[in-house]
C-alpha angles and dihedrals in degrees: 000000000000116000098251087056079047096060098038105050107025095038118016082042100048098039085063096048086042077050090052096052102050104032101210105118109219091094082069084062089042094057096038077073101048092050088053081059105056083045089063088042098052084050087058100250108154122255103262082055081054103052093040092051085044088049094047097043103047088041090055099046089056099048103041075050100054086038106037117013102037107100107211120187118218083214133112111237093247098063097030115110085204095058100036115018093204089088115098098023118112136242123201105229108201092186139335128239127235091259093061096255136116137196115226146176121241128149091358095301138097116244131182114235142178134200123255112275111277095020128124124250105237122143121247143078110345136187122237097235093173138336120222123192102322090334120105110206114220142211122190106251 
């Protein structure tokens, strides 16, 4: 087996099964790395020139990742449409309760929900803001 098959195939290759199995991305940059390699070493670089571009690569992807790709939200989970897709869609209140609560029905269920903090509490069309335990939280829309 040549290098380049070497690097492609045992490492590069296994990097991305190892990637599969554990989900947690940064082995793509890893074998980004390792595939740069057996690309230097298909164009005939020496070893030593292999496991440095391998270093520099790999070291790079993770940390332009980690700096610039990965996408981080500033929400809490409960009130992040990312997390949970039940934010931003709309509930219909008839009417609230004296205890600032409403039941509602949304996907064929009935949920409890309460208005924003600070809100009033007026009937209509009303928009799901976060959701906490089995509570929807609403806006007026």
């Amino acid at each position: 087996m040549t290098e380049s098959t070497v690097w492609w195939l045992a490492l590069g290759g296994a990097a991305i099964v190892l990637e599969l199995l554990n989900g947690t991305f940064y082995l793509l940059m890893v074998a980004t790395g390792l595939l740069v390699a057996a690309l230097a070493s298909y164009l005939g670089f020496g070893v030593p020139t292999q496991l440095v571009l391998a270093a520099i690569v790999s070291i790079a992807s993770v940390f332009g990742w980690r700096h610039f790709g990965a996408k981080r939200s500033t929400l809490p989970a409960r009130s992040n449409p990312d997390v949970n897709p039940d934010i931003g869609s709309s509930v219909f209140v008839e009417h609230w309760h004296d205890d600032g609560t409403a039941t509602v029905r949304y996907r064929g269920a009935s949920w409890k929900v309460a208005a924003r903090a600070g809100a009033s509490l007026v009937s209509g069309k009303h928009r799901i803001v976060e959701v906490v335990g089995s509570q929807l939280i609403v806006e007026k829309i």
